[in-house]
TITI-937625 format. One record per residue (C-alpha): x, y, z. Coordinates in Angstrom, 2 decimals, decimal comma. Layout:
! residues N
[rec [X; Y; Z]]
...
! end
This chain:
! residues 397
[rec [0,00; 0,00; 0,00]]
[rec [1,58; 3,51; -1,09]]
[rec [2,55; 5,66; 1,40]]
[rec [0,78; 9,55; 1,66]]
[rec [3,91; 11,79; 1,03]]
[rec [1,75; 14,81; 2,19]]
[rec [2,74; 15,87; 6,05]]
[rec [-0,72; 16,66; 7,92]]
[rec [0,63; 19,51; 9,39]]
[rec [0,07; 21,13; 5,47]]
[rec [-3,35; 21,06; 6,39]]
[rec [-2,82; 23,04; 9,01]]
[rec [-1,07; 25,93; 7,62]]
[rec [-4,01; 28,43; 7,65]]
[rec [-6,45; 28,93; 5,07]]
[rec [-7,24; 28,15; 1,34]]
[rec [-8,63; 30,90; 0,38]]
[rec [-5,56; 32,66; -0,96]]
[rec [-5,21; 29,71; -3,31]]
[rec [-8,88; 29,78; -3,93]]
[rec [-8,43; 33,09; -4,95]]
[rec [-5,92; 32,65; -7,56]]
[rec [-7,60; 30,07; -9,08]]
[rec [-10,80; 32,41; -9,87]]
[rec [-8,90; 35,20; -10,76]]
[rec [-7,63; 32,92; -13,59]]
[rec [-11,25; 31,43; -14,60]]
[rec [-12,09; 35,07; -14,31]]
[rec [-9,05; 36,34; -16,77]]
[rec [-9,72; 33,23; -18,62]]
[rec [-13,53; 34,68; -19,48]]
[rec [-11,57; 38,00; -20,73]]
[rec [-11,91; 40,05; -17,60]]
[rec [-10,07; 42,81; -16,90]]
[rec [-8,67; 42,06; -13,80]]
[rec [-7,88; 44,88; -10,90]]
[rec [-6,25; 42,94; -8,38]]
[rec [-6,55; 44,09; -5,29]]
[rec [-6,22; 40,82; -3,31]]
[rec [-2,14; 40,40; -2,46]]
[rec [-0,41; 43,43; -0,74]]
[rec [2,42; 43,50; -3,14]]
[rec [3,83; 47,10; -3,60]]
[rec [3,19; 48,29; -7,26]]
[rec [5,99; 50,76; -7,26]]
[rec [9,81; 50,20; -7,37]]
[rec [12,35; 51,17; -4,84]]
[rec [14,36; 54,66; -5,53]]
[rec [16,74; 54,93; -7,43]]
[rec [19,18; 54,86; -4,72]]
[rec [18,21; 51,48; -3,57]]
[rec [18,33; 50,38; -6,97]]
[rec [21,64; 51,54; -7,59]]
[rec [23,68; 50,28; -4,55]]
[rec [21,87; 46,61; -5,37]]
[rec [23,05; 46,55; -8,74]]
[rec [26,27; 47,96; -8,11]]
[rec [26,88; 45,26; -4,98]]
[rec [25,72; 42,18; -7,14]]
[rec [28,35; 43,41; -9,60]]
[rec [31,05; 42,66; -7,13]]
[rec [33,06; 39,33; -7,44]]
[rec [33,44; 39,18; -3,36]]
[rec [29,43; 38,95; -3,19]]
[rec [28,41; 35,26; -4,11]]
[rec [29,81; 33,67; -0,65]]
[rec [27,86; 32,94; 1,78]]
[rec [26,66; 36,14; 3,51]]
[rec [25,80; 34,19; 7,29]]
[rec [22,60; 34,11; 8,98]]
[rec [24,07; 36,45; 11,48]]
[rec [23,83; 39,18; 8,56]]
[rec [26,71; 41,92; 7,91]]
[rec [27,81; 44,30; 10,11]]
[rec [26,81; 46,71; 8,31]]
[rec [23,24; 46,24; 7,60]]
[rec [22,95; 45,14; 11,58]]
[rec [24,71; 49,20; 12,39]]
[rec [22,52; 50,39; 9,74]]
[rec [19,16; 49,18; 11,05]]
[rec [20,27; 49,75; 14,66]]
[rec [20,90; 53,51; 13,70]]
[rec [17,41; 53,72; 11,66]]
[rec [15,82; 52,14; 15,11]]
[rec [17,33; 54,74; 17,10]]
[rec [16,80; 57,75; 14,59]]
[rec [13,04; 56,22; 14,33]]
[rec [11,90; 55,43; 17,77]]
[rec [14,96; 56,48; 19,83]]
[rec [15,54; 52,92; 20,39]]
[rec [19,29; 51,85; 21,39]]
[rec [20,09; 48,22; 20,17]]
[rec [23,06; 46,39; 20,71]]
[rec [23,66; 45,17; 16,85]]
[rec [25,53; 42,23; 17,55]]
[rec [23,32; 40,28; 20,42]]
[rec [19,43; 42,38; 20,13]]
[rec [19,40; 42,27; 16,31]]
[rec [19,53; 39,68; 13,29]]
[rec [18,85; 39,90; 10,17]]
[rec [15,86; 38,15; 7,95]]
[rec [14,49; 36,76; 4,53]]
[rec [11,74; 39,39; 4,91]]
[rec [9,56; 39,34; 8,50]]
[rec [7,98; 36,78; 7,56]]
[rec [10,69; 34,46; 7,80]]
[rec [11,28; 35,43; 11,07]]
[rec [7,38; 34,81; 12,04]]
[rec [7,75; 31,28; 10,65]]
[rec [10,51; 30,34; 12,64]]
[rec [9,80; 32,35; 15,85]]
[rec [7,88; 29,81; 17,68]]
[rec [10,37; 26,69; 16,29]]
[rec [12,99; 28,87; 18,06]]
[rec [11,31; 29,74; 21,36]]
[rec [9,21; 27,15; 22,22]]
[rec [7,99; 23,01; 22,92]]
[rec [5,53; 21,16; 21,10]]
[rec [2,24; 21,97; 23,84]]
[rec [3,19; 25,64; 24,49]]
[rec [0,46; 27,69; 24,36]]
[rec [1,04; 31,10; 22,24]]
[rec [-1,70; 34,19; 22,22]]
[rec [-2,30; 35,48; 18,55]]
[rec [-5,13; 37,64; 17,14]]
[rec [-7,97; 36,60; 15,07]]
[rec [-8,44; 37,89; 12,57]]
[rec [-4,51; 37,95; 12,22]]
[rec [-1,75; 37,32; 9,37]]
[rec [-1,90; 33,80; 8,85]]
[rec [1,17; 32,90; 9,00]]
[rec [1,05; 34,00; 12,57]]
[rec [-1,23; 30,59; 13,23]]
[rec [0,64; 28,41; 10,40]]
[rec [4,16; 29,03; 12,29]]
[rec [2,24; 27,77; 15,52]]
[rec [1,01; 24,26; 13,80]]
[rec [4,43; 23,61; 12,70]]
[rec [6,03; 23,71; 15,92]]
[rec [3,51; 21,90; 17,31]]
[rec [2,02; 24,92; 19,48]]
[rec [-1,31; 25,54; 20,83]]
[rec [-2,94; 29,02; 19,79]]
[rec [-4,80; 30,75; 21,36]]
[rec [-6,96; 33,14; 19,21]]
[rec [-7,33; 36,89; 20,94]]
[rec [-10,92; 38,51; 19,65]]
[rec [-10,30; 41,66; 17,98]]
[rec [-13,93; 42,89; 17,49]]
[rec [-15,24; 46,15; 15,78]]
[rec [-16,89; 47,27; 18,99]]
[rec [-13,40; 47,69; 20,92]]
[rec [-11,39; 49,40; 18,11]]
[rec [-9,52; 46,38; 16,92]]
[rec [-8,11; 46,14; 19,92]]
[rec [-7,35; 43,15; 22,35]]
[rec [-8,97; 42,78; 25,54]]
[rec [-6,80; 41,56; 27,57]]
[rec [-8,14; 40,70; 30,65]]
[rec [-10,04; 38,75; 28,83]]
[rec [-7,84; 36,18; 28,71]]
[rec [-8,07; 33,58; 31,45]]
[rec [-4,80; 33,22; 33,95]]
[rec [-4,44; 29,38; 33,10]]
[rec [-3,44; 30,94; 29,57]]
[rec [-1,56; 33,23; 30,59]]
[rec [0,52; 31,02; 32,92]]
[rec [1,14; 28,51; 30,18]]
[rec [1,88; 31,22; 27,62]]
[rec [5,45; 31,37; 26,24]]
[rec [4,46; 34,70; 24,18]]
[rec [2,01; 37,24; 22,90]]
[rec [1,65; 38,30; 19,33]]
[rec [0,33; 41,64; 17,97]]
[rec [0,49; 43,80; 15,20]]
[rec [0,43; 47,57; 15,09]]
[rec [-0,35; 48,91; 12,19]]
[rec [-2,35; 45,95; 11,61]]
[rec [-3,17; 43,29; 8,91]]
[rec [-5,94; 42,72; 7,62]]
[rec [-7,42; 45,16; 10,47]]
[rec [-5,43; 48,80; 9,92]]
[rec [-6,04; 50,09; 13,71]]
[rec [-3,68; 51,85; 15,23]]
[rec [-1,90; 52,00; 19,11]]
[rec [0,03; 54,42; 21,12]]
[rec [2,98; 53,79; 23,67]]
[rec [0,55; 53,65; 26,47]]
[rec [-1,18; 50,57; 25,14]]
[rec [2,60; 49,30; 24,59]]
[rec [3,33; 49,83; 27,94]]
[rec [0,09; 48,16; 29,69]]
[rec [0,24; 45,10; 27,21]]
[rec [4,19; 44,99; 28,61]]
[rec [2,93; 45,01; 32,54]]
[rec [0,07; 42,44; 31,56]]
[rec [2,89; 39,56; 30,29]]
[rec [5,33; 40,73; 32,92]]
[rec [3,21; 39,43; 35,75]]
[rec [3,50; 35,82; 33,84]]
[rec [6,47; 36,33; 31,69]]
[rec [5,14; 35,94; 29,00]]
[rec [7,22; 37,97; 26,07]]
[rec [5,65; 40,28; 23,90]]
[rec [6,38; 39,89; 20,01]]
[rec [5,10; 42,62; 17,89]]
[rec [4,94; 42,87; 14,15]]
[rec [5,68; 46,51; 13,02]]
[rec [5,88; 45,66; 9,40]]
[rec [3,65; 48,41; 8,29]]
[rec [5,56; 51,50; 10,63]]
[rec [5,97; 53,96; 8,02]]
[rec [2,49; 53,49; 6,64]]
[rec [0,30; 55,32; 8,72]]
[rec [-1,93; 58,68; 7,44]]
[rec [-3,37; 61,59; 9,04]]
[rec [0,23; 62,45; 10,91]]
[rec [0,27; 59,50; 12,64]]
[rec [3,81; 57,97; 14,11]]
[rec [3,44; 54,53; 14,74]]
[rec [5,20; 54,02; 17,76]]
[rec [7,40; 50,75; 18,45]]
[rec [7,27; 48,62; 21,47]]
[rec [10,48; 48,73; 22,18]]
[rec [10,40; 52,84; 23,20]]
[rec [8,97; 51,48; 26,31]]
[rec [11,31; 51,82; 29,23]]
[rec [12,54; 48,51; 30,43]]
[rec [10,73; 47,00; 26,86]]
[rec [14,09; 44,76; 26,13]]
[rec [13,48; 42,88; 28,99]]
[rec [10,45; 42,07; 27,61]]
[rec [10,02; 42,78; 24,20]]
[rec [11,08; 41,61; 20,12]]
[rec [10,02; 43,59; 17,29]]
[rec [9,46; 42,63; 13,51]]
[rec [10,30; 44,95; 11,19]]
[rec [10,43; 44,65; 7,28]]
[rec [11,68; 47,01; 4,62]]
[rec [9,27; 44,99; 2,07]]
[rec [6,25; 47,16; 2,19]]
[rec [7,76; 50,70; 3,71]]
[rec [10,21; 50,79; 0,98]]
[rec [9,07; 49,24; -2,10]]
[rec [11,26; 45,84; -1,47]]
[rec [9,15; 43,08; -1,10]]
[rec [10,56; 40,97; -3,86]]
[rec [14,03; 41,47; -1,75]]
[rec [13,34; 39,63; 0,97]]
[rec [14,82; 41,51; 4,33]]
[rec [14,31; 42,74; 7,09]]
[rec [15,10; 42,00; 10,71]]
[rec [14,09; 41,04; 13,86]]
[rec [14,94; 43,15; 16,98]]
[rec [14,79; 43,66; 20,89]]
[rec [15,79; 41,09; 23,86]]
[rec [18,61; 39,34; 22,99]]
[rec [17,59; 35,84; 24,42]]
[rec [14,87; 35,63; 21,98]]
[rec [16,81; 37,65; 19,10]]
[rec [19,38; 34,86; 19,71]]
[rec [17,24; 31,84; 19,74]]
[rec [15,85; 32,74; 16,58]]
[rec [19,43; 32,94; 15,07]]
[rec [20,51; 30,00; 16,41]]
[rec [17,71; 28,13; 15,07]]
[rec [18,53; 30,28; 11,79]]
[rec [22,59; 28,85; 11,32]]
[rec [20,85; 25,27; 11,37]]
[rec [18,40; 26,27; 8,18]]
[rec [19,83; 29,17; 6,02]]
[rec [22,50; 31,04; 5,29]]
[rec [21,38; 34,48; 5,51]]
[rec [20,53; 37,20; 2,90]]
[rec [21,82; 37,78; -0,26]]
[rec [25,00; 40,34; 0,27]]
[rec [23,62; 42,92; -2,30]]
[rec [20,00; 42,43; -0,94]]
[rec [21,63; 44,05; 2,41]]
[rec [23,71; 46,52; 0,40]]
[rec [20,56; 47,34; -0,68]]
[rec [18,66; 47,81; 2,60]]
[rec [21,52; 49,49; 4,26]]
[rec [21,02; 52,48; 1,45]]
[rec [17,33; 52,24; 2,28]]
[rec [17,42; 52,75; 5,60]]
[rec [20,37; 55,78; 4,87]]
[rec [18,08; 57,53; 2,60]]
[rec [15,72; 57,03; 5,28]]
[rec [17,93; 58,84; 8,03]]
[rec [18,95; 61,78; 5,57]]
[rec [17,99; 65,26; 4,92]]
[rec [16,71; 64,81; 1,80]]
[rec [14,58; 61,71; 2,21]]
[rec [11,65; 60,78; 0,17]]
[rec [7,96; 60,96; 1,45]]
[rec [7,10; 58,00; 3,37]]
[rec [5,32; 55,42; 1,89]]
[rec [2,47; 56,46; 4,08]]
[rec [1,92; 59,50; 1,72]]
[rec [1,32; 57,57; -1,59]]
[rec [-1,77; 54,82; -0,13]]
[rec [-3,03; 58,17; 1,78]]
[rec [-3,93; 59,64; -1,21]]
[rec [-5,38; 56,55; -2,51]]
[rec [-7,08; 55,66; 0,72]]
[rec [-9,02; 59,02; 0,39]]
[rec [-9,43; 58,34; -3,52]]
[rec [-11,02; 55,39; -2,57]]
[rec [-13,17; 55,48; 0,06]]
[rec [-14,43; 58,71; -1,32]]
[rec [-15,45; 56,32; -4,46]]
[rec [-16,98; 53,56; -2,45]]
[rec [-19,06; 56,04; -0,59]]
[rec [-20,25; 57,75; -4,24]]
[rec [-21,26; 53,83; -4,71]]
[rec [-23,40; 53,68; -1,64]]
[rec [-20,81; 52,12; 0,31]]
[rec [-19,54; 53,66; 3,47]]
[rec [-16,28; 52,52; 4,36]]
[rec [-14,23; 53,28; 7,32]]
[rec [-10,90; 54,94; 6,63]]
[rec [-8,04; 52,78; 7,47]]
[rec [-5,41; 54,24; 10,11]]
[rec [-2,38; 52,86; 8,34]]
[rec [-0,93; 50,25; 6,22]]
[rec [-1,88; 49,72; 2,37]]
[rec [-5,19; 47,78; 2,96]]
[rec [-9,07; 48,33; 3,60]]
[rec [-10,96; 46,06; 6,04]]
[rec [-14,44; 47,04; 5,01]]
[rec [-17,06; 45,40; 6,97]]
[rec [-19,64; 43,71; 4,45]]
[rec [-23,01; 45,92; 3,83]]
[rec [-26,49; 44,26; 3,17]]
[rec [-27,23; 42,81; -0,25]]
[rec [-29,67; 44,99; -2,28]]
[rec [-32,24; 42,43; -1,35]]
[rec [-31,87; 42,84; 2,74]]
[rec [-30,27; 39,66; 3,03]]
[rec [-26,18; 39,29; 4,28]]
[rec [-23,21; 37,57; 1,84]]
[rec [-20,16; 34,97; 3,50]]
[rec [-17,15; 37,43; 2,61]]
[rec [-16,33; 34,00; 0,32]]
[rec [-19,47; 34,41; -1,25]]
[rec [-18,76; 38,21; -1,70]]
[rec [-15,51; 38,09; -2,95]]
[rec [-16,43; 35,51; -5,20]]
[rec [-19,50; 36,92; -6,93]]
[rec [-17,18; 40,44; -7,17]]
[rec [-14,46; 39,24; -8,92]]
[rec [-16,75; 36,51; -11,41]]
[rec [-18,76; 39,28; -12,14]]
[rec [-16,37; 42,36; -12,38]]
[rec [-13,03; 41,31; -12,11]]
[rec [-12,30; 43,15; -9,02]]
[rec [-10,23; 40,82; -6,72]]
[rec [-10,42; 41,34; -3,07]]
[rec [-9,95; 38,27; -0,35]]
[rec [-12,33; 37,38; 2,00]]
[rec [-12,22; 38,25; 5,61]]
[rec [-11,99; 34,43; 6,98]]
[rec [-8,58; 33,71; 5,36]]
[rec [-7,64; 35,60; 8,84]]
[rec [-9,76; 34,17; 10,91]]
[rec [-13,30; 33,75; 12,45]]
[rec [-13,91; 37,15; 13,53]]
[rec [-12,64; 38,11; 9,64]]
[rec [-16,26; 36,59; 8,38]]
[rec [-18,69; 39,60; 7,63]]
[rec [-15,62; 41,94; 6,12]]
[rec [-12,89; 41,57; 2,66]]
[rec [-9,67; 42,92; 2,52]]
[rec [-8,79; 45,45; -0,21]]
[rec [-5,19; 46,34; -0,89]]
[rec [-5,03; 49,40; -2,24]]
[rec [-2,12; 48,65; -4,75]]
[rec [-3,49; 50,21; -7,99]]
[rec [-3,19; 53,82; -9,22]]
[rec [-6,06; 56,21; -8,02]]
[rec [-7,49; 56,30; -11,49]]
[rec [-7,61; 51,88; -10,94]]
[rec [-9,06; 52,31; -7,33]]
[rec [-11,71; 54,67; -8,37]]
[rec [-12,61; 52,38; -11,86]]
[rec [-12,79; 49,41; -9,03]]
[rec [-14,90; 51,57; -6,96]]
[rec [-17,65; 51,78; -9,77]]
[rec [-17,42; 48,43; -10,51]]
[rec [-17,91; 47,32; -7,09]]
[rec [-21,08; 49,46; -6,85]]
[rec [-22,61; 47,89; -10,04]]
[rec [-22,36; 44,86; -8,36]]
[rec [-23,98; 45,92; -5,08]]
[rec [-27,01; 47,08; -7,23]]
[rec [-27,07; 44,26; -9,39]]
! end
């Protein structure tokens, strides 16, 4: 009898839908649709020039190709330790409170592999990224899943959370800007969610991916500002979505340097490191960052189509709340013409079959995602607003 060569834990691994979603954006192309995707939040715009430059230049060396270690190079570790501190006013050790990554999301996938046993129990949001649950199923941890309702601003309750869960906790995950939700925090939340895991010691991992992407003159602040936070404390960051570098892959993980150092441990066992010039290349993002003549923040750009677009949607009969931050929409679904309420699958799918708008459906991210889609707001204006009309044809039809 043949053997399955599948692991169970791929079931696991989160949702579907994404893959769901691919395949009808194809039948959909395949009818002759014209396709606006606004499902995947890939940046549609390339890094500067500057970035550009120095990455091209560096892959042109012949002292490149070796391997670059999973420590990362000195320099990008000084680099992003001197953009934390010019940032947040952070101070970071850059040899023992800082490693380098294939992108945050490496780092999320390995996190729990790194810091935990199989039967640890680890606190994540739902809705949340999924890989935030998918890293958890393959070590062999227990989540458990943190409402973040409407009602409370997107924001955890924490003493919600009963004290056998937080005693068996090995850490918290949150994520500030968020995704798929774009609320927003300030230090003082940082600083009771800090004195909540204290009591239990329970360490605080938050994903800042989306820092430099808020609107409205909103800082984002990081976690680790928070006196005594290192004790405590890791921090995500990614230079993906905040500078145009997704495709890269880097960014780095950052804060208390027992967990910084367990994840790059278990790191020099499965990888070895980024690319040289891909570090080159975040080193002159992060300078351009620091200097005197930087470019607007991302923030500025999917401001302008925020307001574009929600302005649009409302024109269509569909009032939107504004998002915070970040380069996505959670808009909670509104009644079909009929009275009646749509699945977001049922939404999503009907949208893009019938218009060719692709959006992804709240419950890839969990059960508290049902009843909303996700919009990524990585077209043009003139795309979002042509979107906009076509999603309020369909909401007459």
């Amino acid at each position: 009898m043949r053997k399955s060569w599948r692991s169970e834990r791929l079931s696991q691994l989160g949702s579907s839908i994404f893959a769901e979603v691919a395949e009808w954006r194809k039948e959909a192309a395949g009818k002759g649709r014209d396709i606006i995707n606004l499902g995947i939040g890939s940046p549609d715009k390339p890094p500067t020039e500057a970035v550009r430059k120095a990455l091209s230049e560096a892959a042109l060396r012949t002292d490149i190709y070796a391997y670059p270690g999973t420590h990362g190079s000195t320099g990008f570790r000084r680099q992003a330790a001197a953009w934390m501190e010019h940032r947040f006013g952070v101070k970071l050790d850059p040899d023992h409170e800082l490693v380098s990554l294939m992108g945050s999301q490496d780092g999320l996938s390995h996190l729990a592999m790194s810091l935990c046993n199989p039967g640890d129990v680890v606190i994540v949001p739902n809705p949340g990224y999924p890989i935030y649950t998918a890293a958890l199923a393959l070590a062999g941890v227990e989540p458990y899943l943190l409402p973040l309702k409407e009602e409370n601003h997107f924001l955890p309750d924490l003493d919600s959370v009963p004290v056998e869960v937080w005693e068996r906790a090995k850490f918290i995950l949150l994520n500030y800007p968020g995704n798929p939700v774009s609320a927003v925090v300030d230090l003082a939340f940082f600083d009771r969610l800090l004195a909540k895991a204290r009591q239990y010691g329970v360490l605080v991992v938050h994903d800042a991916a989306y820092s430099e992407m808020a609107f409205d003159g909103h800082e984002p602040p990081s976690i680790l500002a928070v006196p005594g936070a290192l004790d405590g404390a890791v921090e995500f960051h990614s230079l993906s979505k905040s500078f145009n570098m997704a495709g890269c892959r880097i960014g780095f993980l950052a804060g208390n340097r027992e967990a910084v150092g367990a994840l790059r441990e278990l790191k020099e066992n499965i990888d070895y490191g980024v690319f040289g010039a891909v570090q080159e290349a975040g080193v002159a993002a992060l300078q351009e960052a620091m200097s005197d003549s930087a470019p607007p923040k991302a923030g500025v750009l999917y401001e302008q189509r925020r307001n574009s677009f929600i302005e649009a949607l409302a024109a269509e009969g569909w009032a939107v709340e504004k998002p915070k931050a970040t380069m996505f929409a959670w808009a909670k679904l509104p009644e079909r013409s009929d009275g009646t309420t749509w699945t977001s699958r049922e939404f999503a799918r009907g949208l893009l079959d019938q218009t060719g708008v692709v959006v992804i459906p709240g419950e890839a991210f969990g059960s508290e995602g049902e009843g909303y889609v996700r919009i990524a707001l990585v077209e043009d204006e003139a795309r979002l607003r042509e979107a906009a009309r076509r999603i309020g044809a369909y909401l007459k039809s």
